[in-house]
C-alpha positions as CSV (number, residue, x, y, z in Angstrom):
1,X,0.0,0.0,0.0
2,X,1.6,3.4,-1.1
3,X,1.4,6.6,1.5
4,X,-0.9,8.8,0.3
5,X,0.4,12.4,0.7
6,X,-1.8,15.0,1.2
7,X,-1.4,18.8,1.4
8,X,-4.0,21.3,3.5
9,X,-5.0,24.4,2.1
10,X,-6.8,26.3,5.7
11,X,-5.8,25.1,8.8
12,X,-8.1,26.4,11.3
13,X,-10.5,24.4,13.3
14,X,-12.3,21.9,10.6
15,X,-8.4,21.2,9.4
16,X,-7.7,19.7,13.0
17,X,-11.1,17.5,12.2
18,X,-9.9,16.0,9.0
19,X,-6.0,15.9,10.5
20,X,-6.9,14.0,13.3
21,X,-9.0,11.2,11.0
22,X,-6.7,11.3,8.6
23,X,-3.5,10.3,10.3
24,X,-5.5,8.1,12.3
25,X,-5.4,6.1,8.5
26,X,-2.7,3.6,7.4
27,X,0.0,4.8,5.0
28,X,-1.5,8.5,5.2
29,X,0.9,11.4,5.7
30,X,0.2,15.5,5.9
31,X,3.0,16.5,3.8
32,X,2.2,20.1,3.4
33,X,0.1,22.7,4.6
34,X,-0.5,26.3,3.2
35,X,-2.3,29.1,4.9
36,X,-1.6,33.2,5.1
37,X,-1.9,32.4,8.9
38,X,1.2,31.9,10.5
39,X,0.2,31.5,13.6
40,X,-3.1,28.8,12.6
41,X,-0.5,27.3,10.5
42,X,1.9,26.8,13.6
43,X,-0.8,25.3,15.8
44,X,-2.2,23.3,13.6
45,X,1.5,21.6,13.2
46,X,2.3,22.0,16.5
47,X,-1.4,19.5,17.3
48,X,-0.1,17.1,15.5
49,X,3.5,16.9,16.1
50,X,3.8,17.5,11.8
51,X,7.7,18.6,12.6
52,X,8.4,17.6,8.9
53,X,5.8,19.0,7.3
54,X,6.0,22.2,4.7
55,X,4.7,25.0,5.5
56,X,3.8,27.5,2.6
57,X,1.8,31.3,3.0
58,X,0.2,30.6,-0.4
59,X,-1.5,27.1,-1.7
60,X,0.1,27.9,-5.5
61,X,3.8,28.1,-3.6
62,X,2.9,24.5,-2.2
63,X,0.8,23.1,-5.5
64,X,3.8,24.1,-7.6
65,X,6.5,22.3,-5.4
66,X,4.8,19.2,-6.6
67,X,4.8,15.6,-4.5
68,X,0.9,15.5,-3.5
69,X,-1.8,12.7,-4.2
70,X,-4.6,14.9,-2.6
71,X,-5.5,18.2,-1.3
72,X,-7.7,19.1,1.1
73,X,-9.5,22.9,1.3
74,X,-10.7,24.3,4.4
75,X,-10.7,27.8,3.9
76,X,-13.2,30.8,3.5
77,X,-16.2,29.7,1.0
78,X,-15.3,31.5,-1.9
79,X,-11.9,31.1,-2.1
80,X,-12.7,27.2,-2.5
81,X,-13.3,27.4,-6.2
82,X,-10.2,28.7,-6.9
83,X,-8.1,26.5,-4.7
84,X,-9.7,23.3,-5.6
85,X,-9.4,23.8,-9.2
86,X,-6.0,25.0,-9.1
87,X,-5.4,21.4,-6.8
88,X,-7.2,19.6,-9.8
89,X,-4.9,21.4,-12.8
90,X,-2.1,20.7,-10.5
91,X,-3.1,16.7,-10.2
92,X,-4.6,16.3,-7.4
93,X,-7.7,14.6,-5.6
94,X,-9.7,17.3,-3.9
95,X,-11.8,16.7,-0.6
96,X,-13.6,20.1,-0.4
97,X,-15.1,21.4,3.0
98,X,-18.9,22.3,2.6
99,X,-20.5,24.5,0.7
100,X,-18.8,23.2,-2.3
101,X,-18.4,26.7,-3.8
102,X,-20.5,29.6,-3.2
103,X,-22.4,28.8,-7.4
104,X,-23.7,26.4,-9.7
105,X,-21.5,27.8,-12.4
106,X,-18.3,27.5,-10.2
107,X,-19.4,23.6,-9.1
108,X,-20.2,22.7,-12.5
109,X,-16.7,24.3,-14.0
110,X,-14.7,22.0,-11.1
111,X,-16.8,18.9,-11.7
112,X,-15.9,19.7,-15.1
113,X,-11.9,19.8,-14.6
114,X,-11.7,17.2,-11.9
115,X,-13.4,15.0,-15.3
116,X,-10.7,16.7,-17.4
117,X,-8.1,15.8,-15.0
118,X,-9.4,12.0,-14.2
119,X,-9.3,13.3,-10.6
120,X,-11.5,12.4,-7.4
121,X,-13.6,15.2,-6.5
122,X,-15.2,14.7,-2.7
123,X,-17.2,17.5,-1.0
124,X,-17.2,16.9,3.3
125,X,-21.1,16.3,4.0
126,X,-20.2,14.3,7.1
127,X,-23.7,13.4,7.9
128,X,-23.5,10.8,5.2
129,X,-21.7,8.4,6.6
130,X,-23.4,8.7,10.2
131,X,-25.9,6.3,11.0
132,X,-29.1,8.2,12.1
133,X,-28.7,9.8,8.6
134,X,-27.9,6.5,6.9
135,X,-31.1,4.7,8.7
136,X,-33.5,7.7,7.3
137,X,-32.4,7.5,3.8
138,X,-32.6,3.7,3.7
139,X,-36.2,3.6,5.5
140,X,-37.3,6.4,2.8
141,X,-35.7,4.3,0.0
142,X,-37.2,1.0,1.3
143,X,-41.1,2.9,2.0
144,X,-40.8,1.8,5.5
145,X,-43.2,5.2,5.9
146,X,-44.5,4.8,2.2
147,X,-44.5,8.4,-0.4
148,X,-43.0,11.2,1.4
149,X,-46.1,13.8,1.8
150,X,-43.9,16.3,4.0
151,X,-40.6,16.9,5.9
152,X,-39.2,19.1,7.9
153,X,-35.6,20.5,8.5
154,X,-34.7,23.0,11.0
155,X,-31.8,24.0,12.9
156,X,-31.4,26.7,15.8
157,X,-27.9,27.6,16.5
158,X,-26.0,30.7,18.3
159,X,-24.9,31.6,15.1
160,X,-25.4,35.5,15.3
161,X,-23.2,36.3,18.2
162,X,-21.1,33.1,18.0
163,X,-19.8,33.9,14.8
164,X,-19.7,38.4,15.4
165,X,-16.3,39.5,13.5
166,X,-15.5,36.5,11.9
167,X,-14.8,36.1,8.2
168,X,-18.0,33.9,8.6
169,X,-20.3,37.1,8.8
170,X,-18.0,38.8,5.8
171,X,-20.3,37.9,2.8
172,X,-16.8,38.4,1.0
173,X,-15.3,35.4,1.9
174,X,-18.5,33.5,3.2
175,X,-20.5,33.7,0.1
176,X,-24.2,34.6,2.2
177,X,-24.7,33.8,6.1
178,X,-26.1,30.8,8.0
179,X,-27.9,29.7,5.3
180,X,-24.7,29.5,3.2
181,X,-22.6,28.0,6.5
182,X,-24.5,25.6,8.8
183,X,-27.9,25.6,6.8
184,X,-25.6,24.1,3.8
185,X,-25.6,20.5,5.9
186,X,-29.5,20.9,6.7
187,X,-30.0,21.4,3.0
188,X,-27.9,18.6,2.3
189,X,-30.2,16.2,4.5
190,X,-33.0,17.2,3.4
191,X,-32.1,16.5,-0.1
192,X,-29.7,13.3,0.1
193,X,-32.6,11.2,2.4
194,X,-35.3,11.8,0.1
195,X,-34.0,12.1,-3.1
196,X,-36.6,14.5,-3.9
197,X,-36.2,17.3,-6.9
198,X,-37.0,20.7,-5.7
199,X,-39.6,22.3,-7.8
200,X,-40.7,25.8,-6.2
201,X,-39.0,27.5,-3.3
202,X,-40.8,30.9,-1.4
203,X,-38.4,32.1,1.0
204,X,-38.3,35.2,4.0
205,X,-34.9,36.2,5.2
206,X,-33.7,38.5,8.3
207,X,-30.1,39.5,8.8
208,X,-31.2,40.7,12.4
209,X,-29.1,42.9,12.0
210,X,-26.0,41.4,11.0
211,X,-23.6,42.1,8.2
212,X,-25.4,38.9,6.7
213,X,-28.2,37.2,6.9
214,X,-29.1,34.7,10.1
215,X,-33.0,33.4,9.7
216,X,-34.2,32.3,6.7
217,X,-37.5,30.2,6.6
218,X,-38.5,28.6,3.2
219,X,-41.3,26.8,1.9
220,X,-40.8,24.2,-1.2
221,X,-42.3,22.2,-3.2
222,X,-41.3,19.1,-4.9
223,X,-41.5,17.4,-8.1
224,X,-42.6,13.8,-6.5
225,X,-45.8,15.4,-4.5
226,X,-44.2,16.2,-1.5
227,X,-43.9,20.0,0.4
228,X,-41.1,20.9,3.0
229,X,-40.2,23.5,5.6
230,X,-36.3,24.3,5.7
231,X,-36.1,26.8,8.6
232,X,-32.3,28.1,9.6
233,X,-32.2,30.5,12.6
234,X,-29.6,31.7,14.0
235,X,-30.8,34.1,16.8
236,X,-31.2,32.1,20.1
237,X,-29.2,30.6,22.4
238,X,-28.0,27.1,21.8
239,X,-28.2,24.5,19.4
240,X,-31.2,22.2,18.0
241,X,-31.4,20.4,14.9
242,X,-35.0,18.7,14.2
243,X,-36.5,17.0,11.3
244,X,-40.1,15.0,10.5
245,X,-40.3,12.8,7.8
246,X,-44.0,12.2,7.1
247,X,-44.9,9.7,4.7
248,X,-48.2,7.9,3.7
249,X,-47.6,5.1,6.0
250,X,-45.8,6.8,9.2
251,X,-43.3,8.9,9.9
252,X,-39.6,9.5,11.0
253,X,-38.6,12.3,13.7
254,X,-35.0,12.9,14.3
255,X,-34.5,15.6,17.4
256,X,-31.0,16.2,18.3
257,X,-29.7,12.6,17.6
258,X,-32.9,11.1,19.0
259,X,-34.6,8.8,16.4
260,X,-38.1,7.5,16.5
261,X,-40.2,6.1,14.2
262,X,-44.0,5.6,14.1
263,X,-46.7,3.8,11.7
264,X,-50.0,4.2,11.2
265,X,-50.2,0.3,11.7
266,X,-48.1,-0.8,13.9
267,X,-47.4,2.7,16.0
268,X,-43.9,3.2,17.6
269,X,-41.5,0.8,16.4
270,X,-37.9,0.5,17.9
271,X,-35.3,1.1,15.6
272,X,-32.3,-0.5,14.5
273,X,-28.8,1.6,13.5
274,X,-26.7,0.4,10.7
275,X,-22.8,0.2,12.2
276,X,-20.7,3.2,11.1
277,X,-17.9,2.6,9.2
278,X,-16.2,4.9,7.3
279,X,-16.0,9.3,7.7
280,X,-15.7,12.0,5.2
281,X,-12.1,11.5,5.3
282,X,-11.3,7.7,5.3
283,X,-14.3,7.5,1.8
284,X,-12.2,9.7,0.3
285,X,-8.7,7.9,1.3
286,X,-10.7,5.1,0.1
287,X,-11.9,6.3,-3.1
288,X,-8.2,7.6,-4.1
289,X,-7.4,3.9,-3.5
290,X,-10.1,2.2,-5.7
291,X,-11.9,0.5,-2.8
292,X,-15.1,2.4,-3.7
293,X,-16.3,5.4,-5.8
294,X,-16.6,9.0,-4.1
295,X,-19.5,8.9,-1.7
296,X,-20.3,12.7,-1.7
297,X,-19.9,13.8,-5.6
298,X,-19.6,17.1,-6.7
299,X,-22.6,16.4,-8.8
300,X,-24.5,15.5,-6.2
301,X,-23.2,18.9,-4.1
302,X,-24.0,21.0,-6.6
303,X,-27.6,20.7,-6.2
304,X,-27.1,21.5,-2.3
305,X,-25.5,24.8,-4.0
306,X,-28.9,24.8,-6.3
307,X,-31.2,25.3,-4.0
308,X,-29.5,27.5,-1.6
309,X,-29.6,29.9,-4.3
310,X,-33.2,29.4,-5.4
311,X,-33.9,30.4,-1.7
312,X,-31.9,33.4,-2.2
313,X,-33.6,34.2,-5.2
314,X,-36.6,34.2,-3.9
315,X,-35.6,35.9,-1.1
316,X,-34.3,38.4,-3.1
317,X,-31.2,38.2,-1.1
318,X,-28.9,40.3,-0.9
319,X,-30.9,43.3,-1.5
320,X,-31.8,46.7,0.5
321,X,-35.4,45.4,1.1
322,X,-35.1,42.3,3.7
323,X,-36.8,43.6,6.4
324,X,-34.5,45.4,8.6
């Protein structure tokens, strides 16, 4: 088995995530790192006792010294475009942190180089390989609760005050706010379990305030039948994240981790976990080595991007007229 090398472009706190699963891998080694950040540079080295890895100010300095299987972006939202498809022309596999890129037309031009390039393209929706997520989809796809008639996603988070003077709430580098950040994995759920094909989206938005915006509560409407509430707040203290899948037959509710399922015929029915086996960062490991294909596609991340812009759209977001 050859050691895969990898090189980081970001190295704050979602690096130290993916660091610590990676080496945690067989014959996987850090190799490089590259971020205008000295100092999140030096911690992030200093975590993981990386005494021999490069260290570079600018990913191009470390893509051009060559010697990487794969790359792995953590930074700011919209500088993931550029970096990933500057890791692609450079031959690399790309795992990209979530959102993908802040457009469709970005997505689709790196789905179209990583094709170019015959190189793995992965995007890091980590609730695809965990197995509350896992059991939904599978239930869904085996009509355990029968046609989807309704769902809904929601997620409460201290995202307002949590995330005050942080490149998170600078739409220049985030791309949008919590709907762009957080929501992106809610939006992900919601369309991954269901498989459903978003046909009409009416959406509200409030920047309360903020420099972005925090709440956004949209209605949608999908091709199959079914209608869904996707409701992101970010103004309250804590963190909740709650979904109902409703079906002709029963229905699924999911409240913080806590799963429960119900049937019109047989009422509540315990349920059954598949064993989690793999992470964002060992599929992709995995996929580099022919063991699998990529689990999280840039095809299939570019309709997470899809719809978060439909709901801007018809927000009419960013504009002067949200409400505040």
């Amino acid at each position: 088995m050859e050691t895969i090398k990898l090189g980081f472009i970001g190295t704050g706190g979602i690096a130290h995530l993916h660091a610590g699963q990676m080496l945690a891998l067989p014959q996987v080694e850090i190799a490089a790192v590259a971020d205008p950040s000295e100092e999140a540079s030096s911690r992030f080295i200093s975590a993981f006792g990386l005494a021999r890895t490069e260290r570079y100010a600018d990913h191009r300095e470390m893509l051009g010294k060559g010697g990487l299987d794969a790359v792995i972006v953590c930074s700011p939202h919209t500088q993931h475009f550029e970096q990933a498809r500057d890791a692609l022309i450079a031959g690399c596999h790309v795992l990209i942190e979530k959102p993908m890129t802040c457009s469709s037309a970005e997505a689709e031009q790196l789905i179209q180089v990583a094709t170019e390039r015959d190189r793995m393209l992965q995007v890091s929706y980590q609730r695809h390989f965990q197995p509350e997520f896992l059991y939904i989809r599978q239930a869904i796809t085996g009509g355990v609760i029968g046609k989807l008639t309704s769902i809904n996603a929601t997620l409460y988070q201290d995202w307002k005050l949590s995330q005050t003077g942080t490149w998170r709430q600078n739409a220049a580098l985030s791309g949008g706010g919590m709907l762009m950040d957080s929501g992106s994995h809610i939006i992900d759920v919601l369309l991954w379990t269901t498989g459903l094909t978003p046909l009409e989206v009416k959406s509200t938005v409030s920047t309360q305030g903020a420099p972005v915006e925090i709440d956004s509560f949209t209605s949608i409407r999908f091709k199959e039948g079914a209608v869904a509430g996707l409701n992101i707040i970010g103004y309250v203290p804590g963190y909740r994240e709650y979904y109902s899948f409703c079906g002709e037959l029963g229905v699924i509710y999911l409240d913080n981790g806590r799963l429960e399922l119900m049937t019109y015929k047989d009422g509540a029915i315990e349920v059954q976990l598949p064993e989690r086996t793999t992470n964002q960062d060992k599929s992709f490991v995995d996929a580099i080595r022919g063991e699998h294909e990529v689990l999280v596609s840039g095809e299939y991340a570019c309709k997470v991007i899809g719809l978060t812009e439909a709901i801007y759209r018809s927000a009419n977001y960013p504009a002067s007229d949200t409400g505040e």
